[in-house]
MIKOL-347176 format. One record per residue (C-alpha): residue in one letter; x, y, z. Coordinates in steps of 0.001 Angstrom, whole numbers, plus 524288, in hexadecimal, padded with zeros to 5 digits. Layout:
aXYZ ...
***
This chain:
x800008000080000 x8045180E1B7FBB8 x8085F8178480719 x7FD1B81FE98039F x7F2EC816A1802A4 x7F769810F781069 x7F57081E8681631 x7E849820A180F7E x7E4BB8120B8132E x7E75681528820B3 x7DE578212F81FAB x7D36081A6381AD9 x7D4D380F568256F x7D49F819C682F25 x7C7A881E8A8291B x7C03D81091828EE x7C42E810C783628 x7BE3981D3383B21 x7B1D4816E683432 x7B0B880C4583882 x7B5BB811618469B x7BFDE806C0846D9 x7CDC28081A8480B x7D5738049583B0A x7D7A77F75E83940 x7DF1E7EC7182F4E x7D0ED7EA708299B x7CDA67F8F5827B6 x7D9417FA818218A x7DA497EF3281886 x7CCC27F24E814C6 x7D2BF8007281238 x7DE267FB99808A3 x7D71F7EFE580287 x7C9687F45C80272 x7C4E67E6BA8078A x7C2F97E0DA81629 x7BA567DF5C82008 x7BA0D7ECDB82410 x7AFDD7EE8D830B5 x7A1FF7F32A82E0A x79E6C80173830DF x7A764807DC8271B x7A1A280D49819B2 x7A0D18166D80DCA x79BA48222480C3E x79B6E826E37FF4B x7970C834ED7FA6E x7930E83C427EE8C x78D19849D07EBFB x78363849D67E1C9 x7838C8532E7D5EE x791DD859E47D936 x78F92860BC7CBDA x780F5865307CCAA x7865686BE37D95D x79229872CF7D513 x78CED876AF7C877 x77E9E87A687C900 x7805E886BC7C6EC x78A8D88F8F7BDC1 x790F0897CF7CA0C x7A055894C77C9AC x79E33899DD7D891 x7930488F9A7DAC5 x799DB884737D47F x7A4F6886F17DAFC x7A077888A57E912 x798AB87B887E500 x7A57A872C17E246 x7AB9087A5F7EE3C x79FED874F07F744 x7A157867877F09E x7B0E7869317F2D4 x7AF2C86B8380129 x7A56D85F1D804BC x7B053857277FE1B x7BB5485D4D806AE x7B1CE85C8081405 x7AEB384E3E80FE6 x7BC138497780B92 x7C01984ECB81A5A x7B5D88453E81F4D x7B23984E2382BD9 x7A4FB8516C82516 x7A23B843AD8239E x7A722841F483212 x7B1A6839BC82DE2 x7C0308382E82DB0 x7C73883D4B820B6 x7CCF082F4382049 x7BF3682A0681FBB x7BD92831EA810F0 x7C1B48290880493 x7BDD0833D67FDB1 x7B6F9841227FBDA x7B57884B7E7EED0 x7ACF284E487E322 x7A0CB84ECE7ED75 x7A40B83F377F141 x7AA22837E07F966 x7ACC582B5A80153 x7AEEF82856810C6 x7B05F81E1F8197D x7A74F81ECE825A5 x79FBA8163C82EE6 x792BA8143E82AFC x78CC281DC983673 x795E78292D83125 x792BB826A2823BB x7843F8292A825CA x786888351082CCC x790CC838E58223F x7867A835FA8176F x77D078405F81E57 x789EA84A4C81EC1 x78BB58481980F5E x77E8884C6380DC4 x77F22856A0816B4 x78B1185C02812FF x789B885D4380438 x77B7E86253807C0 x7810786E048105C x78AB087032808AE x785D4871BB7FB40 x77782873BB7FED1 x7733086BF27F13F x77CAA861307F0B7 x77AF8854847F3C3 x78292845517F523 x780C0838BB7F5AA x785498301480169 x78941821B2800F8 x78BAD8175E80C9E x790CA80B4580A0B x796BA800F781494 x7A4777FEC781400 x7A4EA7F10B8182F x7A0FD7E75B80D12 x7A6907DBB7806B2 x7A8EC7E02F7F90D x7B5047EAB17FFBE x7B82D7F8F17FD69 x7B4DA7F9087EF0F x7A6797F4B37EF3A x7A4D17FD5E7F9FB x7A74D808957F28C x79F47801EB7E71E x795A6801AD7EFB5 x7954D80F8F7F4F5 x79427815BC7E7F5 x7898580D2D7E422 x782AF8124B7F04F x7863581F0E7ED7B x77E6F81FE27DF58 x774CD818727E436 x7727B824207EE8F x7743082DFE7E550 x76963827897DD2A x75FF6827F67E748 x763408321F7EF7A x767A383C507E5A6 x7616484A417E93E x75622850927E448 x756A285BE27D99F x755A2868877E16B x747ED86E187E349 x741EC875DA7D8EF x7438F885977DA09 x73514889717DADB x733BB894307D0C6 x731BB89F207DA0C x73EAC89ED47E143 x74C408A56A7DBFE x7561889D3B7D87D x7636489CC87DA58 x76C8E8A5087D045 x7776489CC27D1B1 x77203890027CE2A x764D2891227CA15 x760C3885AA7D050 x75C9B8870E7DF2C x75458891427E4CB x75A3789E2A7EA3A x75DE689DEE7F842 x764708AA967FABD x768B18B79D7F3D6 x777868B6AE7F29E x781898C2F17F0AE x78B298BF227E4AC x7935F8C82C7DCC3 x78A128C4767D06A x77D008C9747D734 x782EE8D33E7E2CE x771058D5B97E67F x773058C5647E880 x770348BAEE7E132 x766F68AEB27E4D8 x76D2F8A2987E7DC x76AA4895557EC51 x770F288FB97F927 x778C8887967F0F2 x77EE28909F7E8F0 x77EC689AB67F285 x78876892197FADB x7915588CE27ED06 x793CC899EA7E9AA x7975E89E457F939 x7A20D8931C7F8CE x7A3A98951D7EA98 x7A8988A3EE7ED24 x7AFF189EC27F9DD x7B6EA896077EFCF x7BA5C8A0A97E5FB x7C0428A9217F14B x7C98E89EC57F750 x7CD388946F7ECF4 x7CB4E89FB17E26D x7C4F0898337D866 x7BDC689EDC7CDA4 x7B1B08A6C77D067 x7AB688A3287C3AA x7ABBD89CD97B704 x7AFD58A89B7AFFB x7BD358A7147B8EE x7BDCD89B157B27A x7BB3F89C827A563 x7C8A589D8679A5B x7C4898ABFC7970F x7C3C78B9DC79FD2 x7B5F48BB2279C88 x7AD5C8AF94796CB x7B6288A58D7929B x7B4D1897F47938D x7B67988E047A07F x7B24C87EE77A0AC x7AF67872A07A84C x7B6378687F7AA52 x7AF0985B477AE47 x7B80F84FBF7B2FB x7B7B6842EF7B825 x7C120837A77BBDB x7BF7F82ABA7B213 x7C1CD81D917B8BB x7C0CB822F17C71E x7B44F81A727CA0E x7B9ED80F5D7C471 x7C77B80F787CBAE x7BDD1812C07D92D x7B48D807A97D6E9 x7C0F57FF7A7D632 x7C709802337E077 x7C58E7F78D7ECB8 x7CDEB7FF757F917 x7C83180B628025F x7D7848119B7FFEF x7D63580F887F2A4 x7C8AB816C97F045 x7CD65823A97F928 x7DB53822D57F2D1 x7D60D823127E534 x7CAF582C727E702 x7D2F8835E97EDBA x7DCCB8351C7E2DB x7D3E5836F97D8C3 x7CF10845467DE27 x7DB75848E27E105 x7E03B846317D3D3 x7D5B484D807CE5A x7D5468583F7D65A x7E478858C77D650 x7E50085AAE7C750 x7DC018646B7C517 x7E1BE86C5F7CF37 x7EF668698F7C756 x7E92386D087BA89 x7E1A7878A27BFE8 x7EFCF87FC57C1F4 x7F7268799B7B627 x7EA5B880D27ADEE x7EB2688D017B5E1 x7DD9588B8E7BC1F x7E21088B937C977 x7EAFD8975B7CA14 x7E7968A31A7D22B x7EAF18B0BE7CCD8 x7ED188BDDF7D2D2 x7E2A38C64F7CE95 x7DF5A8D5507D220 x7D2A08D70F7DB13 x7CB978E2AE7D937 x7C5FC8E24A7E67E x7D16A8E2BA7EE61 x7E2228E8547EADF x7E72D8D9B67EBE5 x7E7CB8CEBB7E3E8 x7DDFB8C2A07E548 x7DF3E8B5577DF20 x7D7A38B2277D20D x7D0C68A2D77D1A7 x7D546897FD7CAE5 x7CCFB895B07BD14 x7C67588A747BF17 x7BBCB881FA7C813 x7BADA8736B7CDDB x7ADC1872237D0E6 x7AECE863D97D24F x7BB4E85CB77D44E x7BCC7851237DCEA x7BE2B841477DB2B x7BDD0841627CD05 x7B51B84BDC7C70A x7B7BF8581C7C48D x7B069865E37BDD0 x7B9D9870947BAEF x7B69487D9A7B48B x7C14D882837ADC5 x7C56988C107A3EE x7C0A08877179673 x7CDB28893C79036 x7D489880BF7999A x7C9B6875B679BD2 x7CDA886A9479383 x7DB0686A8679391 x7D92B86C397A37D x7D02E85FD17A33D x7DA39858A0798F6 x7E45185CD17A2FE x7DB4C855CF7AFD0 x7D79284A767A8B9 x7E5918467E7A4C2 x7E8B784A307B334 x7DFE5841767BA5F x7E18D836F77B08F x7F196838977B1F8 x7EF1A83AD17C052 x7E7D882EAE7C3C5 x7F2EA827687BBE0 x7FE7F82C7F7C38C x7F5A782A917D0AE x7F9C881FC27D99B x7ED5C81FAC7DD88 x7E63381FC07CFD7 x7EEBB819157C73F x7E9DE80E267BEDA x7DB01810F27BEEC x7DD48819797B305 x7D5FD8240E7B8A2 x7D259830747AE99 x7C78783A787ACD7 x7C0E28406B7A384 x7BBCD84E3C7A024 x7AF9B858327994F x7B42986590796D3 x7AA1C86EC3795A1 x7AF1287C8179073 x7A4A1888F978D76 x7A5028973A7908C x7A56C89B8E79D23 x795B68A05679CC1 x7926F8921B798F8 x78B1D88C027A703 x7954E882367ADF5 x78B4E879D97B11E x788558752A7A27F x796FF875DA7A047 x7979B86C347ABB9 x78D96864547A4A7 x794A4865897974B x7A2F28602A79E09 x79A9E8550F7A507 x7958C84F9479989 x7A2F4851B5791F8 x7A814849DC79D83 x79F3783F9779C0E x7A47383D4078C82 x7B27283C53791E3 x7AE768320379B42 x7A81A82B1579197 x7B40782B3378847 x7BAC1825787949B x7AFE081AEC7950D x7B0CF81774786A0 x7BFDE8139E788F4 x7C4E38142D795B0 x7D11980C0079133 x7D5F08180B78965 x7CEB4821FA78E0B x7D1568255F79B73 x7CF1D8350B79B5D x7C65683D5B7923B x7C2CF84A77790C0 x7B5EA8529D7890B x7B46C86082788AE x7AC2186B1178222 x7AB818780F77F8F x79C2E87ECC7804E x79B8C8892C778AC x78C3188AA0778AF x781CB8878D7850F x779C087EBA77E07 x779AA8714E785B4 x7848A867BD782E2 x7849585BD478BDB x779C9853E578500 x7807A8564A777EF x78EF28524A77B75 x792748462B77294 x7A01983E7077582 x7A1C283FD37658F x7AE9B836AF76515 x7A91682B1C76C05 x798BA82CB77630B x7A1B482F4F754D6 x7AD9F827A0757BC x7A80481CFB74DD6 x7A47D82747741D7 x7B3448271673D54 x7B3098342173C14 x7B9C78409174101 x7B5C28459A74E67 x7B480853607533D x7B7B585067760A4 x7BF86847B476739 x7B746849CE774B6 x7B8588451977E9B x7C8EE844EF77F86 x7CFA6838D778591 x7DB2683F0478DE8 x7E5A783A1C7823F x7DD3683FFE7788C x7DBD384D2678045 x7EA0084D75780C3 x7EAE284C3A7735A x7E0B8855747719C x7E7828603777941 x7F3C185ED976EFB x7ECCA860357643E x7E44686B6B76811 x7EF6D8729E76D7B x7F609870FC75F96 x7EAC38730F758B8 x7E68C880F075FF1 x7F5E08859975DDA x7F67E8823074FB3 x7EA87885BC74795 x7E0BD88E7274B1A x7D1A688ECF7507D x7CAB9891F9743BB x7D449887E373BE9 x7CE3287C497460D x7C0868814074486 x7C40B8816C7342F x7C98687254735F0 x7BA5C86E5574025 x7B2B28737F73397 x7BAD886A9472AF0 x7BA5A85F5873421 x7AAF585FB173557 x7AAAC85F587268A x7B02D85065727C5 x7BD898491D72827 x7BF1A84B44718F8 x7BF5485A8C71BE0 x7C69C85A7672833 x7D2C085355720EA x7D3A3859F371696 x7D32C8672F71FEE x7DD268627072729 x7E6D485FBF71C7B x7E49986CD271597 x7E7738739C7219C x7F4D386B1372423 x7F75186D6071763 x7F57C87CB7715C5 x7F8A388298723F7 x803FA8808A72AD5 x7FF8F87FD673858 x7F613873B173451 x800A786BF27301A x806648711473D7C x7FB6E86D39745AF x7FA7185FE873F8D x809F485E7F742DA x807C785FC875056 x7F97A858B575140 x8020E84D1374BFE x809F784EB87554B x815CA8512B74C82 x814FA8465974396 x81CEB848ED736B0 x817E58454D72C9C x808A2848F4732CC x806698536772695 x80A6C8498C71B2D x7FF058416071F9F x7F1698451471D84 x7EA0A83CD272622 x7F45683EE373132 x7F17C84EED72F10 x7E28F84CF07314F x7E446842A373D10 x7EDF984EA9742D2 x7E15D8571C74287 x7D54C84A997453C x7DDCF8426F74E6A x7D97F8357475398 x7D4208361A76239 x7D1D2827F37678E x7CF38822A675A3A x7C69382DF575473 x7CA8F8381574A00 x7C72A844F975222 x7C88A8541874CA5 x7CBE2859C975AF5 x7CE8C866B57550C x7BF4E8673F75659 x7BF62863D5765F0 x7CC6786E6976554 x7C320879D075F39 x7BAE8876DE76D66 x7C5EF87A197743B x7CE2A8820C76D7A x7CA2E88F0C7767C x7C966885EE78295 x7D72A8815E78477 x7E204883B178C46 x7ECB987D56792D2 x7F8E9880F979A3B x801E787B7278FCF x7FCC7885A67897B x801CD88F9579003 x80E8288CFD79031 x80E5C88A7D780C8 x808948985977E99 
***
């Protein structure tokens, strides 16, 4: 046994014991390391879950709201991981974020910790909700059915026991200006309406910690902060989720190795977004006048988590910076989990949905757009998981007519028409890297107008898109250029005609794709540090 895993062994036998009010024993512990033995009765699982994290944080378009929102959800986590809510030992926690968690309690605690759960996210959010699960600990099939076991109970619950919509507004009563939703309680003072504006409890208390999170972790007051230009501009969400994490959990057969690997997993996530967040430039505090007082305060950081922990996460971002940034996070959680003593071997990786629009476009159907963009890179995944361990979608809205119903995964429905495709969406992470040498050849040697020239050619069929391509290699020199370096420097790439065109329609997984057309999507949307050092 590792060092570490003895010491974190020895933790959790310390917290069976305080629930079980025993002292630690061979049994306890052997039941800790091998996740089978005839550990005494009294000891189980409670298992927890709040229901709709996203319909909370983002049912309304306030950046304040939706932040104070992920900062109340942020704060259960911490005051449950701690275990003194719960009136437990931290040792007693396997593991706590995202709005669930697991812990290790008698059965009398856990039934006055299942009443605290409710209470707590109740109190605290005023609208939120979770569901509770208790399973016994003691059972002949070990650690692993257990667990099986608990989340079984735990969607069971949530089917029957899931909350009620919220009662109708009757038509006579004002309702709230921040979401819409709920019925005014109270007239609130803001900067936007200084006679008071109606809120409801709910977003009355968001915004309160919302503002008291601006002020001392200086995050951005609003989208426009956000956005890639000084006034309008564009800013995006970014939707992403671990691939293979329930599998590698449902295998696993030891307490240790459940709280090892789900504390690994957040922390790897949460560790490299944090890392990518400064390499981009979206964490760095400047030095800005204040016209209010003769010193200097500190401007925010550009950017939001709303939702990060275990392994989902919703950024908003800057639209210029958003795919690259989630090319960047997939490739570092996928890279991460393979140099992770912890992780290694279960060939963790995660995919991705972009959405990008202007910074007026609500963030709550740009959530929707990036969720079902998500949902197509997952199913890539799906489709082969022996190749395809990481994936990525995006899309840039440039209208507010709806979209969600009408995104098609085009590669996988016309993969068997022969033809040429106009998208190669959703990316696997090798063909995103290839993507991102292409496009940043392609956007240094021709121009805008020359790409949209070459899309109208390309919709005309493959007959007119060849022959296109071979005039322009053979009458401009920064063509045959372009094709030079899309070749990757072969020689003798412009004395073949069918090499020129597959320089311009490469092959992704198979597939003849024109990605110049998914390039055009992003052309105004991309950025990466590379960059500036190039410039």
């Amino acid at each position: 046994m590792e060092p570490l895993e003895a010491v974190d062994v020895e933790r959790l036998v310390v917290g069976i014991s305080r629930a079980l009010g025993a002292p630690p024993n061979e049994e306890i512990r052997r039941y800790i390391a091998e996740g089978q033995g005839a550990i005494p009765a009294g000891a189980c699982l409670l298992a927890w879950d709040a229901n709709s994290v996203h319909g909370y944080v983002f049912d309304t378009t306030n950046a304040t709201c939706i932040r104070g929102a992920s900062t109340c959800l942020r704060k259960i986590d911490e005051d449950l991981g701690q275990g003194r809510r719960l009136g437990v030992s931290p040792e007693q926690i396997l593991y706590s974020g995202g709005g669930s968690g697991m812990a290790l309690m008698s059965r009398q605690r856990a039934e006055a910790s299942e009443a605290i759960l409710h209470q707590t996210f109740a109190e605290r959010t005023l609208v939120g909700t979770c569901t509770t699960a208790v399973v016994p600990l003691d059972g002949q099939e070990g650690f692993r059915g257990r667990v099986e076991e608990v989340f079984r109970t735990l969607s069971h619950n949530r089917f029957l026991n899931s909350p009620d919509a919220e009662p109708a507004v009757p038509f006579f009563v004002e309702r709230c200006r921040v979401c819409g939703r709920r019925a005014a309680a109270r007239p609130a003072k803001r900067f936007s309406a200084p006679d008071g504006r109606l809120e409801c409890e709910p977003c009355y208390q968001r915004i309160q910690e919302g503002r008291q999170s601006r002020r001392f972790e200086r995050e951005p007051a609003d989208f426009q902060d956000i956005a890639d230009g000084p006034e309008g501009g564009f800013y995006a969400v970014v939707y992403a989720d671990g691939n293979g994490v329930g599998r590698l959990l449902s295998r696993l057969t030891r307490p240790i190795e459940y709280a090892r690997t789900s504390r690994a997993i957040d922390h790897l996530l949460g560790t490299t977004v944090r890392a990518l967040a400064e390499q981009y430039g979206l964490a760095s505090v400047e030095e800005e006048e204040d016209p209010q007082t003769p010193r200097r305060r500190k401007a925010a950081g550009r950017y939001q988590l709303p939702i990060c922990g275990g392994d989902d996460l919703v950024a908003i971002l800057p639209g210029k910076v958003a795919v690259p940034f989630a090319r960047d996070l997939i490739s570092g959680i996928q890279n991460g989990a393979d140099e992770s003593p912890i992780l290694r071997g279960a060939r963790l990786g995660a995919s991705a949905g972009i959405a990008i629009s202007h910074v007026k476009f609500p963030v709550r159907h740009l959530l929707s757009e990036a969720e079902s963009l998500l949902k197509l890179s997952k199913q890539r995944c799906y489709k082969d998981p022996e190749n395809v361990r990481s994936a990525l979608s995006f899309s840039a809205i440039t209208d507010g007519s709806p979209r969600a119903e009408s995104i098609k995964l085009e590669r996988l429905e016309e993969a068997g028409s022969g033809g040429v495709l106009f998208s190669g969406r959703p990316y696997s992470l090798n063909e995103l890297e290839t993507f991102s040498r292409r496009f940043r050849a392609v956007r240094a040697g021709v121009g805008k107008s020359q790409l949209y020239a070459m899309l109208r050619h390309a919709k005309a069929g493959p007959a007119q898109l060849r022959s296109q391509i071979l005039y322009q290699v053979g009458r401009q020199k920064e063509w045959r250029e372009l094709v030079g370096q899309l070749s990757q420097g072969s020689a003798d790439v412009l004395s073949d005609a069918d090499a020129c065109v597959e320089a311009v329609v490469p092959k992704y997984d198979g597939h003849s794709i024109f990605d110049i057309a998914d390039m055009l999507d992003l052309y105004d949307h991309w950025y990466e540090p590379a960059e500036a050092g190039e410039a």
